[in-house]
PLY file of the C-alpha trace (Angstrom):
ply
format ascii 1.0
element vertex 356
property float x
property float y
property float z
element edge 355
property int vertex1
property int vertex2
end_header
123.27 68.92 99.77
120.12 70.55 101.07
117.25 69.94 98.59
113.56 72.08 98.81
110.77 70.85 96.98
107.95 73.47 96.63
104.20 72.59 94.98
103.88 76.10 94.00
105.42 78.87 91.82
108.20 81.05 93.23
106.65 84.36 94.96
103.50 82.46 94.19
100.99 83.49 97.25
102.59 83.14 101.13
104.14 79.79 100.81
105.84 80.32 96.88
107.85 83.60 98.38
108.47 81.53 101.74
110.25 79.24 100.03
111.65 81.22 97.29
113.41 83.11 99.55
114.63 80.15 102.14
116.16 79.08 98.72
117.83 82.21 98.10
119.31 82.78 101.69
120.75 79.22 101.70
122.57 79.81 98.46
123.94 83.14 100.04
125.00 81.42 103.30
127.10 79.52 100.98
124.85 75.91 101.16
124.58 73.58 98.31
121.47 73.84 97.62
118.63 72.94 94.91
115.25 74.34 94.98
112.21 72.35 92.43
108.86 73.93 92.08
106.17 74.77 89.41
106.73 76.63 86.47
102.83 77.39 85.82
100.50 77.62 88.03
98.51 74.43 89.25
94.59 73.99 88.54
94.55 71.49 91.37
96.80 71.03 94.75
95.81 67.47 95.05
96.98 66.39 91.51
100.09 68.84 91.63
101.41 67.07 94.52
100.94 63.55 92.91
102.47 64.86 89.26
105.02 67.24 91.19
106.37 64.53 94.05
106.78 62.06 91.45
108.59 64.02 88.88
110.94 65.77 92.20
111.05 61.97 92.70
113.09 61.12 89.88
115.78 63.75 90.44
116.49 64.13 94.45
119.97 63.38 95.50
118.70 60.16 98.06
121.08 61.18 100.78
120.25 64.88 100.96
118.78 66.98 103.02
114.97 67.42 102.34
112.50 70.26 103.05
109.51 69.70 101.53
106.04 71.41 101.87
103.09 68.73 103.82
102.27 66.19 100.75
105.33 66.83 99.40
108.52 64.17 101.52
105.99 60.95 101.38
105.92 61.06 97.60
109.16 61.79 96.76
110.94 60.54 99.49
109.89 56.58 100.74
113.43 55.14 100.52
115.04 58.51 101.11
117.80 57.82 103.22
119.07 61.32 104.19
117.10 64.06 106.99
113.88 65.35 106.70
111.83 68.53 107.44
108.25 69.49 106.64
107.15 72.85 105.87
103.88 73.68 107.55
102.41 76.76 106.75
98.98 76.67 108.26
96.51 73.91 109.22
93.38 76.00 108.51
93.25 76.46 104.63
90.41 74.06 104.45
88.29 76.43 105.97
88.44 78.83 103.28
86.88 76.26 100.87
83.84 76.27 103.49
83.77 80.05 103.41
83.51 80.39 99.56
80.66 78.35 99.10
78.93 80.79 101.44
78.36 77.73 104.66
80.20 79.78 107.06
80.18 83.17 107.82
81.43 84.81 110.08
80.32 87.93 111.60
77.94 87.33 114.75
79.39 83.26 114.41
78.70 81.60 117.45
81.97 80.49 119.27
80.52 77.05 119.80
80.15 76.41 115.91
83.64 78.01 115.17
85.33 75.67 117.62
83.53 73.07 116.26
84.33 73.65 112.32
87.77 74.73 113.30
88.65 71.47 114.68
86.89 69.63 111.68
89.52 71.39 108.94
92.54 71.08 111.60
92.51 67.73 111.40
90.97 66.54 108.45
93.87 68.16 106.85
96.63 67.43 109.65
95.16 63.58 109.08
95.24 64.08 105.75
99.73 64.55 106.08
100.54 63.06 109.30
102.80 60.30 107.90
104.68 63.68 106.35
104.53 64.91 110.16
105.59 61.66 111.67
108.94 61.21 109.88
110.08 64.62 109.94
112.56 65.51 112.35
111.54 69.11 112.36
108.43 70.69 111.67
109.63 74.40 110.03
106.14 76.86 110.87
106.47 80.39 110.42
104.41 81.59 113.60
103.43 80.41 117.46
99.70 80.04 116.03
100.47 77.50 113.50
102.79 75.72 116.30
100.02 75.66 118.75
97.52 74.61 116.33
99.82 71.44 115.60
99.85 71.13 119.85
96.63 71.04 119.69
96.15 67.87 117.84
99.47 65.52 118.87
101.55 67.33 121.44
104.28 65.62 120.17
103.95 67.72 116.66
104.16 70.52 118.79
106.57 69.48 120.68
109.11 69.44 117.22
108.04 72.41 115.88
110.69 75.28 114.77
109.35 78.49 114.41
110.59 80.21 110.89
109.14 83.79 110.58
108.76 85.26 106.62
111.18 88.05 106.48
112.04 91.01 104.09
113.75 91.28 101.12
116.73 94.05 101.82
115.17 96.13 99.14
111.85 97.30 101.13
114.31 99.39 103.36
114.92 101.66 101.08
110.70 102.78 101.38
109.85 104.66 104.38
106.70 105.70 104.96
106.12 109.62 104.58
104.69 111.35 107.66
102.34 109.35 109.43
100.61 108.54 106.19
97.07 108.80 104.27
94.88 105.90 104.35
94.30 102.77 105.68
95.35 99.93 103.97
94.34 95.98 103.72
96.40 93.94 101.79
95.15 90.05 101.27
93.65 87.63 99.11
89.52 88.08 98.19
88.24 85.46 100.68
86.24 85.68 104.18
88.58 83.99 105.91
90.89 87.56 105.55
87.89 89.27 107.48
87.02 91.37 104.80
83.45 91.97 105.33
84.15 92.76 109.06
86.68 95.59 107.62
84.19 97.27 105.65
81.62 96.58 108.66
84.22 98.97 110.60
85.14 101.32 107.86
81.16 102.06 107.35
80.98 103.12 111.24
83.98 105.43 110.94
82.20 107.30 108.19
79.15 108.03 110.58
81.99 109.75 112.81
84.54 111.09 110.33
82.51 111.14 106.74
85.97 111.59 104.85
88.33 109.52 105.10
90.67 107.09 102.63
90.68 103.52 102.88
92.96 101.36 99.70
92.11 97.50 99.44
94.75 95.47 97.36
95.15 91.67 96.85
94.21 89.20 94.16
90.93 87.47 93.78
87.58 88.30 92.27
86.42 91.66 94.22
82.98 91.77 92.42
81.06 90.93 95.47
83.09 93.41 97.46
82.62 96.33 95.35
78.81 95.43 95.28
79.18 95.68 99.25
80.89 98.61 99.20
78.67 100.27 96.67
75.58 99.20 99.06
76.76 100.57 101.65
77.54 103.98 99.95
81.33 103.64 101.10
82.67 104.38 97.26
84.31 107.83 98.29
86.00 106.10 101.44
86.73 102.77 99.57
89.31 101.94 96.64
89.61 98.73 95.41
93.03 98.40 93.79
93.24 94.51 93.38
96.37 92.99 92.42
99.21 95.08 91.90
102.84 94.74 91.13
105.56 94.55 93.98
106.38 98.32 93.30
102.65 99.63 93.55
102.64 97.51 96.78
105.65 99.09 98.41
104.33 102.39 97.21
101.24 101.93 98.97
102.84 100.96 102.28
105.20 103.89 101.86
101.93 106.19 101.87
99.52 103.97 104.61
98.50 105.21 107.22
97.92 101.53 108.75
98.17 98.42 107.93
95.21 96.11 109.13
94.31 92.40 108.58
91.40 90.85 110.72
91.53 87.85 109.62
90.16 84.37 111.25
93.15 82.33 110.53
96.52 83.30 108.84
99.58 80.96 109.42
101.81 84.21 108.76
100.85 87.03 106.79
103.84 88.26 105.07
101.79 91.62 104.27
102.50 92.45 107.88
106.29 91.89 108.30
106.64 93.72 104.79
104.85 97.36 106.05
106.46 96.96 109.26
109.48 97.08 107.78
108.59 100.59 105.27
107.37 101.77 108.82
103.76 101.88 108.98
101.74 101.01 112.35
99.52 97.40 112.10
95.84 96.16 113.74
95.85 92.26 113.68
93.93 89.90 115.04
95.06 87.04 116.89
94.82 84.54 115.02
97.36 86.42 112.33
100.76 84.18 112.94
102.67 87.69 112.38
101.32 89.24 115.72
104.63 87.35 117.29
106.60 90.30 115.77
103.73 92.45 116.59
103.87 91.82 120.03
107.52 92.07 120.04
108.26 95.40 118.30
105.37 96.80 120.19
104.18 98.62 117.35
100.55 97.46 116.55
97.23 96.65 117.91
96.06 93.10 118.18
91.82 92.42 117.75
90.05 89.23 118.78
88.04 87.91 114.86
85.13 89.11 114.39
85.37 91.94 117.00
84.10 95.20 114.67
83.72 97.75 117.47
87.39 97.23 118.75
88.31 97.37 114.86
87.43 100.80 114.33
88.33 101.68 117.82
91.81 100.88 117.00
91.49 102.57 113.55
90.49 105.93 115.42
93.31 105.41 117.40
95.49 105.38 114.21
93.41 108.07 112.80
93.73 110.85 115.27
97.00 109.90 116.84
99.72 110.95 114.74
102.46 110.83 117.54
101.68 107.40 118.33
101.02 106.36 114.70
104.62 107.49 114.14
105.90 105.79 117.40
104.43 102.78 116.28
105.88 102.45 112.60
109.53 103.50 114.22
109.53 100.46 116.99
108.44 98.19 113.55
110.90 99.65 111.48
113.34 98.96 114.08
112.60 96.04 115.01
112.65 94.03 111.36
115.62 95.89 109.86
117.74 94.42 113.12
116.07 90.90 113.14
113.90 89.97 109.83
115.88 90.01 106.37
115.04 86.57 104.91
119.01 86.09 105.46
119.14 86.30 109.24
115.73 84.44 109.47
116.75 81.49 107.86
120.24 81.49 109.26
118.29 81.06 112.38
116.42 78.16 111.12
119.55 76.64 110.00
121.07 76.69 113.25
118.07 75.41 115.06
118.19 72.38 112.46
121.61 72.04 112.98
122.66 72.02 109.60
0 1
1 2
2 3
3 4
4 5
5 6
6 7
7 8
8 9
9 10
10 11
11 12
12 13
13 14
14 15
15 16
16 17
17 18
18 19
19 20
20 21
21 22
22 23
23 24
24 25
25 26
26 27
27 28
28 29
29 30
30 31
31 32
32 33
33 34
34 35
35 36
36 37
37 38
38 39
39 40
40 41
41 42
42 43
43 44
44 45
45 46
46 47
47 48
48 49
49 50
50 51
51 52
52 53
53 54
54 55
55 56
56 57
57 58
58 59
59 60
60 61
61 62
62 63
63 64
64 65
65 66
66 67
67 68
68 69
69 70
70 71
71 72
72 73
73 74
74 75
75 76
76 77
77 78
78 79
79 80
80 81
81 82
82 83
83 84
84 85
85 86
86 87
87 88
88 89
89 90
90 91
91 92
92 93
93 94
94 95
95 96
96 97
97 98
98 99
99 100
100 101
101 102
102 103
103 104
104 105
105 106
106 107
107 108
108 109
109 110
110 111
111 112
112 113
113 114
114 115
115 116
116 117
117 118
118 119
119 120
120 121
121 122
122 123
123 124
124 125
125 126
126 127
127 128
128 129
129 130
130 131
131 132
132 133
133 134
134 135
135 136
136 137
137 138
138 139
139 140
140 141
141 142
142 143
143 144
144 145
145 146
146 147
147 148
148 149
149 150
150 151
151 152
152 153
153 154
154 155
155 156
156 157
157 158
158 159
159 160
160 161
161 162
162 163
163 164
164 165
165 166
166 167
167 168
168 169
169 170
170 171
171 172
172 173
173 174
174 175
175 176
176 177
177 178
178 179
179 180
180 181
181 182
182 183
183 184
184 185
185 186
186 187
187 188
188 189
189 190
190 191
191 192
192 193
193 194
194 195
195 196
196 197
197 198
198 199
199 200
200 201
201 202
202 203
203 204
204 205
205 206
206 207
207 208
208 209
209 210
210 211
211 212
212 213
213 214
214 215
215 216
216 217
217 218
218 219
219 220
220 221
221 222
222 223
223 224
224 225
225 226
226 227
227 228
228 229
229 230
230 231
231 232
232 233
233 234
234 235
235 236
236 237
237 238
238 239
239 240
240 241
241 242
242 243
243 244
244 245
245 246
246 247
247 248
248 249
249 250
250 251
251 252
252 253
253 254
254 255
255 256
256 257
257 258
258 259
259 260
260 261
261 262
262 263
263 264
264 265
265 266
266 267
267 268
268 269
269 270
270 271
271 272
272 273
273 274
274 275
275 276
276 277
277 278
278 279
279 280
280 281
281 282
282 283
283 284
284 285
285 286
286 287
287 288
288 289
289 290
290 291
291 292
292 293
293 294
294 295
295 296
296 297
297 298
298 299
299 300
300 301
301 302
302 303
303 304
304 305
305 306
306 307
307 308
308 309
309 310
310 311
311 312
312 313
313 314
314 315
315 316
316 317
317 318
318 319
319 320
320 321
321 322
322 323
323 324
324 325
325 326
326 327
327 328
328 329
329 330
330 331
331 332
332 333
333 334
334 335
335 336
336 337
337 338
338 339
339 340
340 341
341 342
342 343
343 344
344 345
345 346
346 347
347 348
348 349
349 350
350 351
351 352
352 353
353 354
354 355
């Protein structure tokens, strides 16, 4: 019996579809398996993993196999008696709380001061679930960046750390992008962390070269602020904001992008990525996104240091004004996750580096 215990709804944000669909593929590999999470969403994480872990608590089969989320297997596991795994998605979230209360930002940031706050949310939050780290046998992180973060602080965390890439659901195949597309596109969550601001930063100095062009930004959150910024900066024509839209809009919009780009600071995964890779469409990244492994593996993208704007919309141009390489680009991603990155043959990899 293989037993996953989730703190948030399914296809609820990165870590909701992550384990959604590591549910799923189990029960098609022909597992036992029984996945608990949330059926509302949670006003607080802190409380939901108390109220959560000790309801989960009650019901977990004591000599199964557990993969639980950090703050999840100390909870509802003490006397457990079977294996354990944590899920650790990324070590940085913290951070973002810091960003939306406007102490941090980012652009011109002094490296110094990042290094120093970066270290403060690692392990004030790696601290805050080490016991959950210390008893696992595995740690299950879906990218080299998250795994080298955990290095970082204990080398032994590192040391136990199984890499489990998001993957696509069949389905997206069946969207291909048209031509070489016609605009660029961010998809993410409304935060600073995501490297918004440096985006539109970018976008503004392509207008002084191109003055037409499209741009599409889609995600949940409250864009107020953004539009304001956009409206300042006279981008409207160039702009649209789209927020959050349904799976279909999403897959619509990758069908018809141009590029896909996320700059952000810190991103455990970024399933955005691995999902427009897969309809075919070109990527910029920075490197701190956990999703530039398959990046750097399909060949198909560009990779920015955060906070770099002029090497943003250099790559952008690039994008822009290349269409043979914009289409060579989405092929090699295309390629590469319809041979190696269904959520089926990811997590049968897991599996057999678990040895379960």
């Amino acid at each position: 019996m293989i037993e996953i215990i989730a703190q948030t709804q399914p296809n609820k944000g990165g870590l909701g579809r992550l384990s959604y669909n590591m549910y799923k593929s189990i029960d098609k590999l022909g597992y036992d398996v029984t996945y608990y999470a949330f059926e509302n969403e949670i006003p607080s994480y802190f409380f939901s993993d108390l109220i959560f872990s000790y309801q989960a608590e009650k019901k977990i089969d004591r000599d199964s196999i557990l993969i639980g989320f950090m703050g999840q297997n100390y909870f509802a596991s003490e006397d457990h008696n079977g294996r354990y795994y944590t899920i650790c998605g990324d070590v940085r979230p913290f951070l973002d709380k810091l960003h939306q209360k406007g102490l941090m930002e980012f652009t011109n940031l002094k490296e110094k001061l990042n290094h120093i706050i970066n270290d403060f949310g690692n392990n004030f939050l790696i601290d805050l679930h080490k016991h959950d780290l210390e008893i696992s046998e595995k740690i299950i992180v879906p990218s080299s960046f998250v795994k080298n973060q955990l290095k970082y602080y204990n080398s032994e965390f590192g040391k136990k750390s199984v890499i489990y890439p998001h993957g696509v659901d069949k389905k997206l195949f069946s969207y291909k992008r048209k031509n070489s597309g016609d605009f660029i596109l961010f998809v993410g969550g409304v935060s600073n962390r995501k490297g918004i601001n440096d985006l539109i930063e970018a976008l503004n100095r392509l207008k002084e070269i191109y003055g037409s062009f499209k741009s599409k930004l889609v995600g949940y959150g409250n864009w107020s602020k953004i539009k304001k910024l956009v409206k300042d900066k006279d981008l409207e024509e160039n702009i649209d904001i789209e927020g959050y839209v349904s799976d279909k809009r999403l897959y619509e919009l990758y069908s018809n992008a141009k590029v896909l780009i996320l700059p952000s600071y810190s991103e455990g995964f970024g399933i955005p990525v691995v999902e427009a890779m897969a309809v075919g469409v070109p990527i910029i990244i920075s490197e701190n996104v956990g999703a530039k492994d398959l990046v750097r593996e399909s060949g198909g993208g560009k990779i920015v240091k955060p906070g770099e704007i002029n090497q943003i919309s250099n790559y952008l141009k690039d994008f822009l004004e290349n269409r043979s390489l914009n289409k060579k680009y989405g092929r090699k991603n295309r390629k590469l996750v319809s041979e190696k990155y269904t959520w089926k043959k990811t997590t049968k990899r897991l599996l057999e580096k678990l040895n379960i």
